[in-house]
N, C-alpha and C positions, 0 to 999 in steps of 0.2 A: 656433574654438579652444576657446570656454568651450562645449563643448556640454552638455544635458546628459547622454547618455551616461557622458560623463568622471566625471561629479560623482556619477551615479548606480551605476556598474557597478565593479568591480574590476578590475585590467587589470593592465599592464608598471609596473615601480616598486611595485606596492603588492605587501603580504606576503601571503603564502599563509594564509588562517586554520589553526590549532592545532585537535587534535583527538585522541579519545581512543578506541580500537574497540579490539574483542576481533579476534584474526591467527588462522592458520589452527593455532597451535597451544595455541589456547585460553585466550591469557592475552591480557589489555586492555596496549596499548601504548599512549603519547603518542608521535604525530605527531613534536611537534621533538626528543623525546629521541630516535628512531631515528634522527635524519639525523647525521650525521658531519662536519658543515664540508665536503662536498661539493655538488659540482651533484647537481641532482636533477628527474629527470622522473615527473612523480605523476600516474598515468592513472586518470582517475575515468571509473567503468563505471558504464551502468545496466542494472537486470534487461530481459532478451530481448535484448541488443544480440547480434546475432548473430555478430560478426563479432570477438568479445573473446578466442574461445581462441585464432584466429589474431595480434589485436594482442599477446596478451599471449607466445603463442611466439615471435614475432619481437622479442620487446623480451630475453627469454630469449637470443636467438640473437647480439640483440646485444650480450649483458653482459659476454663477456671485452675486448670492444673499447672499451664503454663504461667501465670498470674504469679501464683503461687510460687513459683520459682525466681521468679522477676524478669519475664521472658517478655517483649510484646512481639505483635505480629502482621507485619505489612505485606499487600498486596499489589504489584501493579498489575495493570491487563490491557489490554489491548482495542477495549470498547468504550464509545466515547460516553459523554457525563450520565445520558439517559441511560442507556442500556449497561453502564456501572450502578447506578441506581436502584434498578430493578434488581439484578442480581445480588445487591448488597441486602437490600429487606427482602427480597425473599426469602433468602437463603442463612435470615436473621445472623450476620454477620457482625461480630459487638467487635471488630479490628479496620481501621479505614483502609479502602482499597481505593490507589488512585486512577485515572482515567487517562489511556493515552493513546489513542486512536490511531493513530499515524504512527505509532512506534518511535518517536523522538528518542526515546530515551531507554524503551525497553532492548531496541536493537544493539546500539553502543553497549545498553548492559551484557546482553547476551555475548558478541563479539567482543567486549573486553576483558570477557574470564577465559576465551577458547573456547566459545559454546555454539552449535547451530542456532542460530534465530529462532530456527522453525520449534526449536524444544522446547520444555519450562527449566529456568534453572533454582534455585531454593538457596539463598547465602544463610548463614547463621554467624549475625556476628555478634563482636562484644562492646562491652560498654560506649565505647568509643567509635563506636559504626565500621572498625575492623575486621575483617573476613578471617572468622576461625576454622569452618569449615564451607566447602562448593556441593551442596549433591545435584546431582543429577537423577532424572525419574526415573523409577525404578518398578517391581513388583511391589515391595512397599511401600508406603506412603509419605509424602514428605513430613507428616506431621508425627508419624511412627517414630521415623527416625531422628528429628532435629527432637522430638521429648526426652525418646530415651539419651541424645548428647547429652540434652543440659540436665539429663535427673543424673547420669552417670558419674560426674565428678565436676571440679573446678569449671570456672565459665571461660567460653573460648575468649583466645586472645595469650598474648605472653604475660606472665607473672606480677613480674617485674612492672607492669600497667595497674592490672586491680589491687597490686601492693603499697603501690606508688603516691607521693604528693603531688596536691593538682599545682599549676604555673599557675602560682599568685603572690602577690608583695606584700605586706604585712608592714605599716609604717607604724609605730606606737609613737605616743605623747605631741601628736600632732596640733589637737584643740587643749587645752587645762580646764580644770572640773568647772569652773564661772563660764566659757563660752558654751560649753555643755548644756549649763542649764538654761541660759539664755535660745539658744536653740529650741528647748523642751517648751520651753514658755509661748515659743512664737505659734506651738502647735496647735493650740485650741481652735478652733472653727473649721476643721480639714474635712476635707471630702474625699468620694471614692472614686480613681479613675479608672477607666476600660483596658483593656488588653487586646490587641491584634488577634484577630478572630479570623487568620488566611487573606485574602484578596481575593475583588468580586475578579468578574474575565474582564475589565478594565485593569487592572493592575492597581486599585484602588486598596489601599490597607482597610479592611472591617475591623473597628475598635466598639468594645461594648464593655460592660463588668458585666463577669461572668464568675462565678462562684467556685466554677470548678476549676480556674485557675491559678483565680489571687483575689485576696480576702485579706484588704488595706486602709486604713484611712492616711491620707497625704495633704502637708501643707507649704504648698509653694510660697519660697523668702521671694518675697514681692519687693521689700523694703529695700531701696537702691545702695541705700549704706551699709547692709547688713550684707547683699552680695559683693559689692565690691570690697570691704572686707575680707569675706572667705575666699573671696578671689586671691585678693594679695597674700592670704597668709597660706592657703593652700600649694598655689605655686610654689610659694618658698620653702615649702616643708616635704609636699610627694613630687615635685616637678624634678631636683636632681637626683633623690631615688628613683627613678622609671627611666630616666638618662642613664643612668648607672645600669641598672638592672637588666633592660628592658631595650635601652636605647631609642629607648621616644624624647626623642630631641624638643617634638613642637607639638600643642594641643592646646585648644582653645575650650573652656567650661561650657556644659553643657548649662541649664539652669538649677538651683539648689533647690531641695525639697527636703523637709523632715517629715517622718516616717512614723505609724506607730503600729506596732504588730501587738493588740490584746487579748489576752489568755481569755477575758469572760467572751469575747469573741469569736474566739479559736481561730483568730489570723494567721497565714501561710501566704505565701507565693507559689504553687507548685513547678517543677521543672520547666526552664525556658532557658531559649538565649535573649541577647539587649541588639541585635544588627540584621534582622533577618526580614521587616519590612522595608517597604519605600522609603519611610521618614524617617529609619536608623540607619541605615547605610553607612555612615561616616560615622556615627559612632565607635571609635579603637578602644576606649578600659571602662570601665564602671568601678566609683567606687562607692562603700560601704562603710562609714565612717558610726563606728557606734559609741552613743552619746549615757547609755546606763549601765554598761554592763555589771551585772553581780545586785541588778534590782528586779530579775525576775529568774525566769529559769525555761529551759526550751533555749525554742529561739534561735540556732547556728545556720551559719551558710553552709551546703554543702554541694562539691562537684563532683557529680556520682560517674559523670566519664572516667575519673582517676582514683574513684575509692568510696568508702563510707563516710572517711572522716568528717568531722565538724570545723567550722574555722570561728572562731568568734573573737576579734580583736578585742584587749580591755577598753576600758571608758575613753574617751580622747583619741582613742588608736582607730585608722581606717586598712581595709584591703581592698587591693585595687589588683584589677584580673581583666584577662580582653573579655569581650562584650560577643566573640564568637564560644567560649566555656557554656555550655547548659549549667545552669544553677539552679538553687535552691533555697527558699529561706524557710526551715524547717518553724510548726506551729510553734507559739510560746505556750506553755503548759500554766504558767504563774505570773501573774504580776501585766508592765507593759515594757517590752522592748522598742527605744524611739533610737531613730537611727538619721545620719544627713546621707542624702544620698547626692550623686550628681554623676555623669558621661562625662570623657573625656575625648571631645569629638575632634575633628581633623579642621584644623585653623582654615583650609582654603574650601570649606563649604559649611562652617559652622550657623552660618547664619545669624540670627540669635542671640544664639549661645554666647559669640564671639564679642558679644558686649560685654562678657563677665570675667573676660582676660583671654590672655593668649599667652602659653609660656613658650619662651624658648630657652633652650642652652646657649648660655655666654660663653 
């Protein structure tokens, strides 16, 4: 049982490592920011495997079914941005395949499950970017095999995971129904802002609005009095729950925004994390302070790495969750959901932010 294999190699149960490659459309992606709180089967190729245009077509062929199941399906290879390019539309590939030429990353992969380099290995993991099952090539196909796992029962991973609640704080009666709507009032004139669209080969964030992310209108409290305000009264209300809880001793406000998610809209957020560019890095919790609840319908947060569930604090009540969790703000169906939102960044690089307070434990 204590072999040591076990102790020495990566396997079922342990996480998939993180990683950062430029895609076949020229911008560097992280690893766990692409995945979505879905299952996910990541076929790492090496250069000459011969037999990669046909796994990666059949893994193509199998995407509306794997869709279906809430499977998606990553690629790394071994050819740099052009020659991933080429073989991505050719071979009308609708899954991104990243580009890593030099093997940075696909080697360490292969070497850290006990794999020859020179082979493909195929992970199928769950929610969580955790390794349910390793195949290795075979006479079948990897796309044969990892469909019929996930058609065949429960999704890989331990139970106890896709049963589970996500790690997040829940403060009720934070704001009272007057600063609520005072909030709501401030929202009129709000605009839409961009979403981190990867990074050019500078290491440069691309921010644009893009629809098929997040679909928002947002109004930053400009007003000096209104944040410093929500500064003082914030600290004093989620600052020694996250001490408590959490033991976040120290965090300096990020800036405040109110939110409005509307149903004639069909506003969403879809799956992302809040720390995965250049200019989040220091961001440690996000939280989600909801200013109407029970005036529309829709509407919940959800961390699909730990489950289905919905989170929706009452009116006045925020949840606060690290800024590493993939989230969710599911569409609103009716009505408008307005929400304050704000990071909970690291005091010794908040920049900023750090003008809107800094909490510490006394």
């Amino acid at each position: 049982m204590f072999s040591e294999d076990v102790q020495s190699f990566l396997g079922p149960g342990d996480r998939a490592p993180n990683f950062v490659l430029p895609a076949a459309d020229g911008l560097l992606w992280v690893f766990y920011e692409r995945v979505r709180g879905f299952r996910n089967i990541l076929l790492v190729c090496p250069a000459g495997w011969r037999e990669a245009e046909g796994e990666l077509t059949a893994l193509a062929d199998a995407w509306p079914r794997l869709q279906e199941l809430g499977v998606d399906v990553f690629a790394l290879f071994d050819g740099g941005v052009e020659e991933t390019a080429r073989l991505s539309e050719g071979l009308s590939l609708p899954f991104l395949v990243f580009a890593d030429p030099e093997g940075r990353f696909r080697v360490p992969y292969a070497k850290g499950f006990g794999r020859d380099p020179s082979r493909p290995v195929c992970l199928l993991l769950d929610e969580n970017q955790r390794v349910g099952t390793v195949l290795d090539a075979a006479e079948e196909s990897f796309a044969a095999r990892a469909l019929a796992a996930f058609a065949s029962g429960p999704p890989a991973g331990p139970a106890e995971l896709r049963a589970g609640t996500a790690p997040v704080l829940i403060v009720p009666d934070v704001l009272d129904s007057g600063a609520c709507a005072s909030l709501i009032a401030l929202w009129h004139g709000s605009h839409e802002e961009g979403v981190a669209q990867g990074r050019d080969m500078d290491g440069q964030d691309v921010v644009k609005v893009d629809y098929a992310y997040k679909k928002r209108r947002d109004h930053q409290v400009e007003d000096p009095r209104a944040a410093a305000w929500l500064g003082r009264v914030l600290s004093r209300r989620v600052g020694p729950e996250l001490a408590k809880a959490f033991h976040l001793d120290r965090f300096a406000f990020d800036r405040f925004v109110v939110t409005c998610y509307d149903a004639e809209r069909g506003d969403y957020f879809r799956p992302h994390r809040d720390n995965t560019t250049e200019g989040t890095q220091d961001r440690i919790y996000a939280m989600t302070l909801n200013l109407n609840t029970g005036d529309y319908t829709g509407g919940g947060l959800r961390f699909p790495e730990y489950g289905p569930q919905l989170y929706a604090p009452p009116a006045g009540g925020a949840i606060l969750f690290s800024c590493s969790l993939i989230h969710e703000a599911t569409p609103v169906t009716e009505g408008q959901r307005f929400t304050l939102l704000t990071f909970l960044r690291d005091p010794e690089g908040a920049g900023d932010g750090g003008k809107l307070g800094v909490w510490g434990k006394r």
